[in-house]
SEMAR-161991 format. One record per residue: residue in three letters; x, y, z of N, C-alpha, C, O in turn. Coordinates in steps of 0.05 Angstrom, whole numbers, plus 5000, padded with zeros to 4 digits. Example, Ala and Ser with C-alpha at 12.3 -4.5 7.8 and 13.67 -1.06 7.14 Angstrom:
residues 2
ALA526448865156524649105156526449345156528549345169SER525749555142527349795143525850015157526850235161
END
This chain:
residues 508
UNK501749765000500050005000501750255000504050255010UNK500650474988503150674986502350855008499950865015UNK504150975019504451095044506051325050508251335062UNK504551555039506351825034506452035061504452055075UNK508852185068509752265093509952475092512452475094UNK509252685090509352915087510853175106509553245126UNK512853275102514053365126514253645115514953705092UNK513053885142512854085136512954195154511354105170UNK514654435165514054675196513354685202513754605225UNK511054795197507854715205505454765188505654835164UNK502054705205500354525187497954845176495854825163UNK499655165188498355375183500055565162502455555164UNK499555645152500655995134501755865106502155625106UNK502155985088501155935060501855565054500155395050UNK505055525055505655275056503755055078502954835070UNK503455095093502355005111500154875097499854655087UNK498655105099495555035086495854875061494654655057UNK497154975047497254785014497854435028496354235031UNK500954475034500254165050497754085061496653885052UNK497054195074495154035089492053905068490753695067UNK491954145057490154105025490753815008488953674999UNK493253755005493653624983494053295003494353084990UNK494053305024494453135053491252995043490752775034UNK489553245050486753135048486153035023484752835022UNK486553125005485452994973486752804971485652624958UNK488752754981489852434989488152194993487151994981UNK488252375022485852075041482952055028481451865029UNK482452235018480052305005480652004978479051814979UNK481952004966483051874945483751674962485551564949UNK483551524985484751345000487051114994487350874991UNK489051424996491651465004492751495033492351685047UNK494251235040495151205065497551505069499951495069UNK495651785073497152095068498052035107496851905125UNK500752185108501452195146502552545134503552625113UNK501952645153503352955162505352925185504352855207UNK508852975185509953055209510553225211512453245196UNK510053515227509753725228511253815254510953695276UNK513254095250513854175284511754315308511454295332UNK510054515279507154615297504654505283504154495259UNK503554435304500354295288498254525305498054555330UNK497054635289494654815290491654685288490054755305UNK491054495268489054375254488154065273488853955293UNK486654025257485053755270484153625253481953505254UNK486353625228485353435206487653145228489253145246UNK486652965212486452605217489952575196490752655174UNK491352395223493752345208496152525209498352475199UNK495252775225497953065226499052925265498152915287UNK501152875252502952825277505753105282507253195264UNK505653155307507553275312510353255323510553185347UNK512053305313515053205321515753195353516353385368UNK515452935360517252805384519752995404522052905402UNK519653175416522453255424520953295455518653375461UNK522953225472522853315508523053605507523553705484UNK522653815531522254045531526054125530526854355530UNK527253985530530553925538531553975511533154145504UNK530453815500531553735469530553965458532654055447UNK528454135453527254235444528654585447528254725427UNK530054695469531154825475534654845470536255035469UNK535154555469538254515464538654545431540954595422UNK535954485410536254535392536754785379538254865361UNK534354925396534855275389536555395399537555575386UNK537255345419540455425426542555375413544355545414UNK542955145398545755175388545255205356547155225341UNK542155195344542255425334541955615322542555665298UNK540955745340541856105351544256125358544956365356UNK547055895370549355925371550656025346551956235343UNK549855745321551055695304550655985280552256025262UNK548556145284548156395266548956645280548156865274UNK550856565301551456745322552657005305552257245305UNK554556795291557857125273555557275255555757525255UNK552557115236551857385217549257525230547657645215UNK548857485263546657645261546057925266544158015278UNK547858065255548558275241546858295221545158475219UNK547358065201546958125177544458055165543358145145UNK543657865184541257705187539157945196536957935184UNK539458095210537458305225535258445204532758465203UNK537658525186535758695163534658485134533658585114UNK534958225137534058035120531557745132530757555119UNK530957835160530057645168526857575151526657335144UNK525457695146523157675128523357545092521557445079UNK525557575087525957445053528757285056530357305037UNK529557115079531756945081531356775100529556845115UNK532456555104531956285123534956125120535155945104UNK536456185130539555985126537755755139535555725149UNK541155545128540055245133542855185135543755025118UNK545455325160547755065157548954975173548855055196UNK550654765164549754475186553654545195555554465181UNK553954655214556154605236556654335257555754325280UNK558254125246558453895258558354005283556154125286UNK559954005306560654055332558254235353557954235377UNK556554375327553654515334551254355335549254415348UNK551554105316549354055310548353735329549653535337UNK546053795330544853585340544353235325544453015334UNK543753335297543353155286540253055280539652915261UNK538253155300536053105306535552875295534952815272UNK536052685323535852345318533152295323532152075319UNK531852495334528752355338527252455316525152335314UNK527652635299525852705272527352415255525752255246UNK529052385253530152135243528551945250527351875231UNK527951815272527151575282524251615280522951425272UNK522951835286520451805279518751755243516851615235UNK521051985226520251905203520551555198518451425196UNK522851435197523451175197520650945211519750735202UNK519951155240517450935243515150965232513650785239UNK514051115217511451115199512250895162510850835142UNK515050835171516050695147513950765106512750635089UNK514751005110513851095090514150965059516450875057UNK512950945042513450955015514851064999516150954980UNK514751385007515751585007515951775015514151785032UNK517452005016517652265032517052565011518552654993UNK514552675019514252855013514753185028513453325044UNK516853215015517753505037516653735021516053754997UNK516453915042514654235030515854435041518254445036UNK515154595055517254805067518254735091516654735110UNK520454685096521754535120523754695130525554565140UNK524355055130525155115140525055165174524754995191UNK525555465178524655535220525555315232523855215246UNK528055195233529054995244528854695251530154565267UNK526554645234525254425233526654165223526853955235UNK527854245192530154035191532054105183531554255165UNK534954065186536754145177537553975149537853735150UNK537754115127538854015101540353815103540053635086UNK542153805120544553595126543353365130543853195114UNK541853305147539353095162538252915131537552685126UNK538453115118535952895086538052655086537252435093UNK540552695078542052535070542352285077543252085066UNK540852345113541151985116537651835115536751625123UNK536851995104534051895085534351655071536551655060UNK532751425067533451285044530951265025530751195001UNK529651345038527351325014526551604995526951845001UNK524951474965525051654949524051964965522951994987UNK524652104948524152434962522552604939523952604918UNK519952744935519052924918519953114939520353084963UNK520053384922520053724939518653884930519353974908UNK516453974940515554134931515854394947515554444971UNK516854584920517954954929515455074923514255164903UNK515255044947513155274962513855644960512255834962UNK516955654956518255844949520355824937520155634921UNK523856014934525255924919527555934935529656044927UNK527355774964529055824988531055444974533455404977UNK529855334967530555054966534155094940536254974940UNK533255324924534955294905537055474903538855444887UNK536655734924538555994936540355834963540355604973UNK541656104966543256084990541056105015541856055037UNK538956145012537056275027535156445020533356465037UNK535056535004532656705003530256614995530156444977UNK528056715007525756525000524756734971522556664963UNK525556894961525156994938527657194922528857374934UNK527857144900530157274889529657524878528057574860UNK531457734891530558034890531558024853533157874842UNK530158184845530458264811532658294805534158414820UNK533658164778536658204770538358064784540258054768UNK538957954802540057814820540757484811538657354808UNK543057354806543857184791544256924812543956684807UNK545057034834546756824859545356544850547056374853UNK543456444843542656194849543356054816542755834808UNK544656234802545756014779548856054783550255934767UNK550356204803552956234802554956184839557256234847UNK552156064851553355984870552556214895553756194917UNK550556404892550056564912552956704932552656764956UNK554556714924557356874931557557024947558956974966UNK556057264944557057514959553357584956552457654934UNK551357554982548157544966547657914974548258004996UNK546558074954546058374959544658434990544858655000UNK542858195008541258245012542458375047541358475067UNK545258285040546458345073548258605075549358695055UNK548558715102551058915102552858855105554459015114UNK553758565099557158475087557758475063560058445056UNK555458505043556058495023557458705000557558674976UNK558258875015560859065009562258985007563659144994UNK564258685013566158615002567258614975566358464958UNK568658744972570358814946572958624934573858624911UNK573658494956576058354951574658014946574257894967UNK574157894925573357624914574457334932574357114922UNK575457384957577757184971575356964982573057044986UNK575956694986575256555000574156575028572556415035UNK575156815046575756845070573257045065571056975074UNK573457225053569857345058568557275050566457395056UNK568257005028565956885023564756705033562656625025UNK566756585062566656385084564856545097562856415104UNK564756755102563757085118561357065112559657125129UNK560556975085557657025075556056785083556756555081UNK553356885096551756635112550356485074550256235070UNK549956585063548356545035550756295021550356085010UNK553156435029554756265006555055985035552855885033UNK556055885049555355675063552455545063552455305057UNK550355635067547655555070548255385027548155145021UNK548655585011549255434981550855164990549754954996UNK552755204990555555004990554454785007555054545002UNK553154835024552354605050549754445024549954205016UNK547754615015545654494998547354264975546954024972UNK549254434963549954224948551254004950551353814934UNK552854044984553553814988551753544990552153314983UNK549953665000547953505001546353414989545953164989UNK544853574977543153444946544953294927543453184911UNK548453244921548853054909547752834924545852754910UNK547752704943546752444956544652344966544452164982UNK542452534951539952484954538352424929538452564908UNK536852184933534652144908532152284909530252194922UNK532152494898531652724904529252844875530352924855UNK526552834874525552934856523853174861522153184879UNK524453364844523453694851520753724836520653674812UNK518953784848516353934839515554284840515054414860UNK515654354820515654744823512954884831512655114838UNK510754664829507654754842506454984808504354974795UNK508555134805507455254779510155294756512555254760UNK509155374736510555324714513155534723515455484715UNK512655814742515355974729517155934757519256074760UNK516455774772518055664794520155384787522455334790UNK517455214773519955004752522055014739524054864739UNK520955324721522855304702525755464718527955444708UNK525255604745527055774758528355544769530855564770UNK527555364777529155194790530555024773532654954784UNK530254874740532154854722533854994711535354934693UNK533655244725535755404715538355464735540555544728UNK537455384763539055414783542455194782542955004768UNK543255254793545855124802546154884812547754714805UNK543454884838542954724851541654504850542354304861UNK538654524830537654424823537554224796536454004793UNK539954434767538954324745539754084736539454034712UNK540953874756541653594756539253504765539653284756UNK536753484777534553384784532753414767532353614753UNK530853114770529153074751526553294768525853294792UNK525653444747524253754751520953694743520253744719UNK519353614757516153654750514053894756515054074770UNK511753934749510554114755507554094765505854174750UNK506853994788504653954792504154234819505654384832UNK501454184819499854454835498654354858498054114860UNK497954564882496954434898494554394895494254474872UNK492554324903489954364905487654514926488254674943UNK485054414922483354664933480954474937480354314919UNK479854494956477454364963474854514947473954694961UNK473654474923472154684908469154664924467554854927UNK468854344937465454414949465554634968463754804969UNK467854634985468054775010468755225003468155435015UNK470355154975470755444966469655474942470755394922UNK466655624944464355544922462555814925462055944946UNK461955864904460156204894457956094925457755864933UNK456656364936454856294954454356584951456056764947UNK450456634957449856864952451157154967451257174992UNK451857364948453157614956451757724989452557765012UNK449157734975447757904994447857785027447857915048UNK447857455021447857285057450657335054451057475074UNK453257305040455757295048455457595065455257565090UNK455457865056455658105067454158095097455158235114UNK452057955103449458015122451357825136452457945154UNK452057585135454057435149456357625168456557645193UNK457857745146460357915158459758195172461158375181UNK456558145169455358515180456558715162456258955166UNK457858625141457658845122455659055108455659025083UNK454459195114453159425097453259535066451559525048UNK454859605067456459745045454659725017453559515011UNK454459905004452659824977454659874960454059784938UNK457159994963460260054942461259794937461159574948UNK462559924909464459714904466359574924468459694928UNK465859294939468159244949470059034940469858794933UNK472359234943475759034937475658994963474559104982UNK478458674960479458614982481858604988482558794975UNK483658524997486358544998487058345028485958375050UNK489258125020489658005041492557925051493857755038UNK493358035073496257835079497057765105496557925123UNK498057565110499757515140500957765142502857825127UNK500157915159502158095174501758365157503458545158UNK498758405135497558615137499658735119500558595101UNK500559025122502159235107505259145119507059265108UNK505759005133508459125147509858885132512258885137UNK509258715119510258575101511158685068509658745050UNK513658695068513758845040513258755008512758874987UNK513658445017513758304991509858304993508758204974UNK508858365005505658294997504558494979502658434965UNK505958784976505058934955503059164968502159344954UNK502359144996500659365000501759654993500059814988UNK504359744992505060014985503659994952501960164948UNK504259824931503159814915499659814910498359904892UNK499259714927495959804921495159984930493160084919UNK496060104952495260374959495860594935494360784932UNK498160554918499260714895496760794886495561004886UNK496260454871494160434856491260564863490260764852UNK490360434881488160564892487460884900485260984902UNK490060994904490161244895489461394873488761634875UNK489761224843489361364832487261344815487161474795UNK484861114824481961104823480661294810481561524814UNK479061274797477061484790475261474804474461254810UNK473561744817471161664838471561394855470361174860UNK474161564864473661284895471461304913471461084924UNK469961414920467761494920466161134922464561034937UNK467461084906465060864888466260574911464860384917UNK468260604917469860334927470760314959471960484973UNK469860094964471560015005472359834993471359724973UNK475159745013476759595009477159435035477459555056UNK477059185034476459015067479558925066480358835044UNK481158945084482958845096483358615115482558665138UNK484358375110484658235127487758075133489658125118UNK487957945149490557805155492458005167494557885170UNK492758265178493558365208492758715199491058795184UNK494658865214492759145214494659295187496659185177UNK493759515180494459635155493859905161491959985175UNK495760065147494960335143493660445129493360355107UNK492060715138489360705122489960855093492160965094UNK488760885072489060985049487461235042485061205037UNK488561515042486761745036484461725015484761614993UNK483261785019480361784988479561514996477561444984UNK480161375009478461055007477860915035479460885053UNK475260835034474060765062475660455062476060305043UNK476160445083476960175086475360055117474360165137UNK475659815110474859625140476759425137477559265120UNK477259485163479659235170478058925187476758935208UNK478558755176477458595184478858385211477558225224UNK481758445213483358325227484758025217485257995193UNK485357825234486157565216484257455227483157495248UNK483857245206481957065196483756805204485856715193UNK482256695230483356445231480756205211481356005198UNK478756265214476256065206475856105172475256315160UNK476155875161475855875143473755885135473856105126UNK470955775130469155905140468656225127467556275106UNK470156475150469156635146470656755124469756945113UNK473656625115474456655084472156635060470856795047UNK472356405062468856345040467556575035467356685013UNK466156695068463756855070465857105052465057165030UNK467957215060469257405057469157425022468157595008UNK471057155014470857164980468557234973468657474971UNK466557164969463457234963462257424972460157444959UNK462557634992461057784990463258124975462258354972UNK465858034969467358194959467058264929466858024921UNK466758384910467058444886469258334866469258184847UNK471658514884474358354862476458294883476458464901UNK477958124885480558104905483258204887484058164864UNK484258374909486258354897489258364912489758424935UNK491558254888493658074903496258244887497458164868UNK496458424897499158594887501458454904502658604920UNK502158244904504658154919506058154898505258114875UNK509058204906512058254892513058024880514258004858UNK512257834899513757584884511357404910510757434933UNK510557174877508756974883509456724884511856764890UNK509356494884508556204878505356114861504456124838UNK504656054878502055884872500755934898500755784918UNK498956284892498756344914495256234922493456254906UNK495056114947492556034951490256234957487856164958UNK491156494962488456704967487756724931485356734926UNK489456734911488456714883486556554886484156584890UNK487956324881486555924889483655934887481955854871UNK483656144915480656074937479456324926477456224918UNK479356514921478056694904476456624880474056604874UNK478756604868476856484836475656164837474456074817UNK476055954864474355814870471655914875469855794863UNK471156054887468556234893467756364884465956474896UNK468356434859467556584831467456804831465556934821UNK470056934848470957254852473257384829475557354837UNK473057484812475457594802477957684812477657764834UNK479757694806482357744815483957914796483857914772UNK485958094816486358234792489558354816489658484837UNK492258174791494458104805497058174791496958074768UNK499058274795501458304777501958084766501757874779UNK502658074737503457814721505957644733506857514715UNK507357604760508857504755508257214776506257104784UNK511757154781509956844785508956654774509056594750UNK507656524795505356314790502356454779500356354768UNK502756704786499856764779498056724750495656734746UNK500356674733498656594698497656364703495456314693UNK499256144723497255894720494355954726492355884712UNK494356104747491656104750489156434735486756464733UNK490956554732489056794723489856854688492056904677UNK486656814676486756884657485857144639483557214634UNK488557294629487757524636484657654616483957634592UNK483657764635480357864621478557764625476357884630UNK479057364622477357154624476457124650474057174653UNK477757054671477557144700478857294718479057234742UNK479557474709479957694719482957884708482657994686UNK485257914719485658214710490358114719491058104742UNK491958084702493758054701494958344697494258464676UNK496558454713497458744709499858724690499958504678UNK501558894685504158904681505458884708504558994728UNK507658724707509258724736510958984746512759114736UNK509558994771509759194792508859494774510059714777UNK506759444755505859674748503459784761501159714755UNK504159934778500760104792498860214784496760264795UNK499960294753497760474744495960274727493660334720UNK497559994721495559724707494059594722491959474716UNK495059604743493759524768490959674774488659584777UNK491959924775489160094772487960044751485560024756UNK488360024728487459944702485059704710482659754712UNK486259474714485559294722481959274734479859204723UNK482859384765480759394777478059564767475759494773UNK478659754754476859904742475759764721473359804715UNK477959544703476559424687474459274693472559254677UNK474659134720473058924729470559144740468359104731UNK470859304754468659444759466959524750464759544760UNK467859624717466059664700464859594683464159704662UNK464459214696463559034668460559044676459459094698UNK459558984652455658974665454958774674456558584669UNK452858724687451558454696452258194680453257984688UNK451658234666451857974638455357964647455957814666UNK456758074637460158054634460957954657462557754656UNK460058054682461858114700460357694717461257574737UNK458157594698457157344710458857184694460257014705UNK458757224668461157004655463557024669464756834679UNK464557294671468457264691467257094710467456884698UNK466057054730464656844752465756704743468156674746UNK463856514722463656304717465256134706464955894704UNK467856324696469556304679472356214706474156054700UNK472156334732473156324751472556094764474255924771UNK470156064769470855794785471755514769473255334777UNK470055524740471155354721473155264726473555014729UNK475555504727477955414715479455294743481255134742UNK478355374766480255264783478654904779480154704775UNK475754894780475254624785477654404759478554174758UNK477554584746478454344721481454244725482754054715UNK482154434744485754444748486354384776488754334779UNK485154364795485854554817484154294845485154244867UNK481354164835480054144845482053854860484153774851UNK480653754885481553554900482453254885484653144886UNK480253184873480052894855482953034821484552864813UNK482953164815484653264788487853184801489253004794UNK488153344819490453434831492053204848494553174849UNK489753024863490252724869490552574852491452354859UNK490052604834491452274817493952284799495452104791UNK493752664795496652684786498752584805500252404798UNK499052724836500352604847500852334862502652264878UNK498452164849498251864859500251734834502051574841UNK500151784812501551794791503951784798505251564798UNK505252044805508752114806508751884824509851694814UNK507451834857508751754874508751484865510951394873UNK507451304854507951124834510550974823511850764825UNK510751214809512851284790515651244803517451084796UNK515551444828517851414837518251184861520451134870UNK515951044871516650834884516450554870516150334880UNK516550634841515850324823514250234823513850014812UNK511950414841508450344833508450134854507049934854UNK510650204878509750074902511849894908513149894929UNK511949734888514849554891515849614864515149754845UNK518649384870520049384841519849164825520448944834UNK518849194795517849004776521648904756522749054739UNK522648684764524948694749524648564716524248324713UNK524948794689523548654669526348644652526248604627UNK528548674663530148694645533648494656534848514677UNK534248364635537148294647538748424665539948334684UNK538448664658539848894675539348864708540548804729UNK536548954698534648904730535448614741534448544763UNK536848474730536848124748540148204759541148084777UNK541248374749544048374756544648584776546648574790UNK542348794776542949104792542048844825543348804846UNK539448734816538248614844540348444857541348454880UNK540848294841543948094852545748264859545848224884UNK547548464853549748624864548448794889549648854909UNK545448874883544949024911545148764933546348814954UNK544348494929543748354958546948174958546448004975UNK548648144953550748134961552748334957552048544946UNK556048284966558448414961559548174951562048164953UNK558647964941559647744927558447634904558347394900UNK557847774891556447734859557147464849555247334838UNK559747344850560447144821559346874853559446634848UNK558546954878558546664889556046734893555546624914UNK553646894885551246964881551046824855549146684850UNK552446864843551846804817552346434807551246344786UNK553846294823554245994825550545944840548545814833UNK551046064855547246044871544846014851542945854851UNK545446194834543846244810543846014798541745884797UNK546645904784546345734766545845514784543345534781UNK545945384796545945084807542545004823541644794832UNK540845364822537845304830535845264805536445234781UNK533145244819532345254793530845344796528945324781UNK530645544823529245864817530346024830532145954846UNK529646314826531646594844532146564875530446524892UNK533546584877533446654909531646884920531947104908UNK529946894937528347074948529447244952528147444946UNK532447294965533547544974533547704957533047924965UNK534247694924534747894896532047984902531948224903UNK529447874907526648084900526148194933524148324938UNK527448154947527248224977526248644976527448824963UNK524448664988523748984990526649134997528049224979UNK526949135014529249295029532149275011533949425017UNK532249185001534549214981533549424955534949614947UNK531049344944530049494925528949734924528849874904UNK527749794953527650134961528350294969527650524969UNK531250094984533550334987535450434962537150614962UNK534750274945537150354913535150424895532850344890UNK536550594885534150724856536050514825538050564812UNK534050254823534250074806535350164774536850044757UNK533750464775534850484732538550624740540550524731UNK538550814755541050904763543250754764545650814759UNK542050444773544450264777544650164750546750054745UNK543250174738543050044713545049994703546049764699UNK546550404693549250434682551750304688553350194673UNK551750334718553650174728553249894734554749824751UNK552149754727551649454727552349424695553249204688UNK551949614677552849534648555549474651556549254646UNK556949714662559549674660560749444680562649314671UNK560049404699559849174707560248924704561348754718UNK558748914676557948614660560948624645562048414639UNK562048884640565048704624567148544645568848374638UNK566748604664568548434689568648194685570648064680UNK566048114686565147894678565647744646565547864624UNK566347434652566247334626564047314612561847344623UNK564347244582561747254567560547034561558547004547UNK562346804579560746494582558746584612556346544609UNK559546684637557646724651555946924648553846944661UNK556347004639554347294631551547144604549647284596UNK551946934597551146814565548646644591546146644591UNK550746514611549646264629547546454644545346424633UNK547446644664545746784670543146754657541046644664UNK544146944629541347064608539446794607537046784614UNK540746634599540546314594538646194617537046014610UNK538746274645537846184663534946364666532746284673UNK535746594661533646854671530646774650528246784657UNK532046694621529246654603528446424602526446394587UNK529446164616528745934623526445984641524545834642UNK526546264657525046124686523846384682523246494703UNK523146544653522446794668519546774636517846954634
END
């Protein structure tokens, strides 16, 4: 039975949630799905939380907070668009109990998502043995650190060197010794040590995260797929305007926009300086409130706003999408953002800078409103466009909106693609040996004595059980060995190598 493990920080805020989404379209699809998580928020079925004593738990963050001791300097003014990940032997713990616990749910496979905030250290994958998908939730997996790459900025195809984003990065002199200095260029050097020794397959969630991550340093030796998360569509579904508003005690007979983020305005990459631009330069704002949610925000001259605070209940997201007019998502740099997702699930228009993930899901005009990137005055364009469609227009963009997420997006679509990969990469559960090759990779994995494996062979007159034994075949990735079992075969003479084949199509 396949048995996918899902390991993520925790089970709340953008990554969070998507995990937990694609957890459930799992079991839903009855998929033996497990969540191991450091914070569990939720009360979905199957989310386990990481094992540590109050001892352990404190000795970890202590050493470290030791180990980032020399750049937090540098760290101070980057803490919001950076996450180091590196592994100081003599610092590190090792975290033998995230080890031992993954090992006891004896997984199929391992699905990792955002696993930064000290949850696992990069170093730790390596003594993994089973297959690994990744899905980049951001583009922290393929940098020195940064969970998004500021514009123009090359570091993640040249080794992240000297990264702009710190006040060390005035170094002028190219030496080893200040690039040891740089937390970006270690957090790199540590990744790659490591991803050579991992069977390791990358998922980008959307097309312009894929293709960023075949372009990286880090990445462009891994086999690169593109699948999306998903969205529960019964649960995020058109429901009438007028009860959504009377729900939220909204009044309002104006146009209302919405605007949403963790941490409100004081977040920079979310774009609120940008929509305030925009919304500035409205015609008859007069006409428009703008609901704020996800923390507090500064207010905008000419435009009524209501702050709604954060929204833990999903629930009153739903009510929120629906009784809103258009959402909109001026963030700087996206993924596969789920307030899009859940919007145009609910047959709300959206109206978002082109970059990103956002083309997967917004089509521009059709459902709603793709700007020029980081342009405010298209932005404004935008919203006005959507404002001023008539009844008729503005019911097809609807309909055109929830469409498109069900056809792409919805629980059952999104599950069988990834029942598929995980398939794929665990050999569809076991390993099927259909090739000579495959009789020779299985024999060299279950001994260090091949040619007296291979007298075993000839003198039975069937396989030995140990060559199809599980545990030999799911800790080695079978086609990989392939190559080297070719070369292999010249060691060997071409009377035993003849006697083999000879034996294999006798009995096979």
């Amino acid at each position: 039975m396949l048995r996918v493990l899902h390991l993520v920080t925790q089970d709340n805020g953008g990554a969070g949630r998507a995990c937990v989404r694609l957890h459930c379209a799992l079991l839903k699809a009855n998929v033996h799905s497990l969540i191991l998580t450091q914070q569990q928020t939720s009360c979905i079925q199957n989310i386990h939380v990481l094992k540590q004593s109050k001892m352990r738990k404190s000795l970890t963050k202590s050493l470290r907070n030791l180990s980032l001791l020399p750049f937090r300097h540098s760290l101070k003014n980057a803490k919001d668009y950076f996450s180091p990940n590196i592994h100081i032997p003599y610092l590190s713990t090792n975290n033998q109990s995230l080890l031992r616990q993954i090992e006891s749910f004896a997984p199929s496979i391992i699905h990792l998502h955002w696993i930064e905030g000290g949850f696992i250290n990069i170093h730790n994958l390596a003594s993994l043995t089973k297959p690994m998908l990744w899905s980049l939730h951001d583009e922290n997996a393929y940098t020195g650190g940064c969970h998004y790459v500021a514009q123009g900025c090359e570091g993640a195809r040249n080794g992240c060197r000297i990264c702009p984003l710190f006040s060390n990065a005035t170094h002028t002199h190219k030496t080893h010794k200040s690039f040891s200095r740089d937390i970006s260029y270690l957090t790199f050097t540590n990744k790659q040590k490591t991803y050579n020794k991992l069977n390791l397959t990358i998922n980008g969630l959307s097309s312009w995260i894929a293709k960023r991550a075949k372009e990286s340093l880090l990445l462009n030796n891994k086999t690169i797929i593109n699948l999306p998360n998903p969205i529960d569509t019964d649960f995020y579904k058109p429901l009438s305007q007028t009860f959504a508003k009377q729900a939220l005690g909204i009044k309002s007979d104006k146009i209302l926009l919405a605007f949403g983020a963790i941490g409100g305005s004081s977040v920079r990459r979310k774009g609120f300086f940008q929509l305030k631009t925009a919304l500035k330069m409205l015609n008859n704002k007069e006409k428009y409130e703008l609901l704020v949610f996800g923390g507090e925000s500064e207010n905008i001259d000419g435009i009524q706003m209501t702050n709604l605070g954060v929204i833990h209940d999903e629930v009153a997201l739903v009510l929120l999408y629906n009784a809103c007019d258009i959402f909109i998502q001026p963030s700087l740099a996206e993924n596969l953002s789920n307030a899009i997702m859940e919007s145009l699930s609910c047959g709300t228009a959206v109206v978002a800078f082109d970059i990103g993930g956002n083309g997967d899901m917004i089509q521009h005009k059709q459902n709603g409103y793709l700007a020029k990137p980081l342009d405010t005055q298209d932005l404004k364009n935008g919203i006005e466009w959507l404002a001023n469609r008539n009844v008729s227009e503005s019911q097809n963009i609807a309909k055109n909106a929830r469409d498109s997420i069900i056809e792409k997006f919805s629980y059952d679509i999104v599950a069988s693609q990834y029942i598929t990969i995980y398939k794929q990469l665990t050999g569809g559960g076991g390993v099927t040996l259909k090739s000579y090759c495959d009789y020779l990779a299985a024999l060299l994995l279950a001994t260090f004595t091949p040619i007296l494996y291979y007298k075993q062979l000839s003198s039975s007159n069937k396989y030995p059980s140990a060559i199809l034994h599980p545990f030999y075949l799911q800790r080695y990735n079978i086609n990989k060995i392939k190559t080297i079992i070719y070369l292999s075969m010249k060691i060997l003479s071409l009377q035993q190598s003849k006697r083999i084949l000879l034996i294999r199509e006798r009995h096979g």
